[in-house]
C-alpha positions, 0 to 999 in steps of 0.5 A, spaced: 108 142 891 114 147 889 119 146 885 124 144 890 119 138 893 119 136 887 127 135 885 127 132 892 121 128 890 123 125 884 131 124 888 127 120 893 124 116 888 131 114 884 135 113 891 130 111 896 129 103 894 122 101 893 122 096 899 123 102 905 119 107 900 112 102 902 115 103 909 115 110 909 109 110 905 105 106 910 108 111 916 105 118 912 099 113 912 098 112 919 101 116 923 100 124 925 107 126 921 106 132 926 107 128 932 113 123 930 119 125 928 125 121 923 132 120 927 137 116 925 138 113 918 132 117 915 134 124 918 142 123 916 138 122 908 134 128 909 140 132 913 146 130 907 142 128 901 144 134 897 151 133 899 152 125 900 149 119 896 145 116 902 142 109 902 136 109 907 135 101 910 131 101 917 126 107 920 128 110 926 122 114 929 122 118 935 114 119 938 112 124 945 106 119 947 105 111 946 098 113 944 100 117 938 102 110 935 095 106 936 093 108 929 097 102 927 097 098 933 092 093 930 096 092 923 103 091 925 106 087 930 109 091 935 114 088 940 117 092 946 125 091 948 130 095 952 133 099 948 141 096 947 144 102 944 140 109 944 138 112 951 130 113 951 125 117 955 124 110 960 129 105 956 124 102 951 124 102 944 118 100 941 119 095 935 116 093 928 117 089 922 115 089 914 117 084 909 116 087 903 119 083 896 123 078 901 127 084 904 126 085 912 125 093 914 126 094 921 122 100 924 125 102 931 121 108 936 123 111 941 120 114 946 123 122 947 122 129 948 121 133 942 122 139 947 129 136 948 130 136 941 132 141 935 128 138 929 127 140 923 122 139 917 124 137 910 121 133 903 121 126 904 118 122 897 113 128 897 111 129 904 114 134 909 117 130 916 120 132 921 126 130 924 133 130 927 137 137 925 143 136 921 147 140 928 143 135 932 145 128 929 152 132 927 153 132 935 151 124 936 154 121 931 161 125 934 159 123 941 157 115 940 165 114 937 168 115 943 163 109 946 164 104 941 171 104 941 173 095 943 176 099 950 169 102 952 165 098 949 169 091 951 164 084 950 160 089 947 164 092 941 161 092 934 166 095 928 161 095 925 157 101 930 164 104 930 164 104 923 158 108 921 158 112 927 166 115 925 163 115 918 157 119 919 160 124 924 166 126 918 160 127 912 157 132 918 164 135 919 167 135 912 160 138 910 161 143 917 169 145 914 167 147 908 162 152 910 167 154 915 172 156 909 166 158 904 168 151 900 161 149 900 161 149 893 167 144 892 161 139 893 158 137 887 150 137 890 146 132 889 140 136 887 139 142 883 
């Protein structure tokens, strides 16, 4: 591990709360981290940690191929949904949970194709992951605002969807301007 896996390792560990660190840790585990990919909530984390403080709550996995997912099969219980909020290769999402100290861990995967996708690898508590880039979560959270407005979204409108989307979307922007205009540095970064 170099220098920089090792400030990001010991970042994690102060700012990733101990409940989703066992989550992960029984993913790195279990899983082909070659063959999955982090979105969502653990990809904002990796893509704007040195910027934001960041808070990680459920895991948000993308996967190729079912099958990739059998080595944890037997030791988790595995529930199949239509997905309600993200589109999805065949509109499924394969659900999980982990009680961990009384606190639930939802982990969400999603069915896509990684050819589709700009991915990238980065440090998470010690291992290399992939996941979504910061340009292709930048574009999603802009995209998703305008679908989750009351008008759009109708019965189904939830502020707080709304909310985390127009959150999240100005962290990428805000970051994006301030490359544009040599500014970066006004940041104070998180890690050295």
């Amino acid at each position: 591990m170099n220098a920089d896996n090792t400030s990001f390792l010991e970042y994690d560990k102060k700012n990733i709360l101990i409940e989703q660190q066992k989550a992960l840790g029984f993913v790195f585990d279990n899983l082909d981290l070659s063959k999955i990919a982090f979105c969502g909530g653990v990809a904002d984390y990796l893509n704007l940690r040195q910027y934001y403080q960041m808070r990680v709550n459920d895991l948000d996995i993308l996967y190729e191929n079912e099958e990739d997912l059998n080595p944890i099969k037997n030791k988790v219980d595995i529930k199949r949904y239509t997905s309600k909020f993200y589109k999805t290769r065949n509109g499924e999402t394969l659900v999980y949970k982990f009680k961990i100290n009384g606190k639930e861990i939802n982990v969400d995967n999603f069915p896509n194709d990684f050819s589709r996708l700009t991915l990238t690898q980065s440090p998470l508590l010690g291992k290399m992951v992939w996941h979504s880039s910061f340009n292709e979560m930048k574009k999603y959270h802009n995209s998703e605002i305008h679908l989750k407005t009351s008008e759009i979204a109708g019965v189904n409108y939830e502020w707080k969807r709304l909310y985390k989307h127009s959150r999240k979307a100005s962290l990428y922007n805000n970051v994006t301007f301030l490359e544009e205009k040599n500014l970066i540095h006004t940041i104070k970064k998180n890690i050295l």
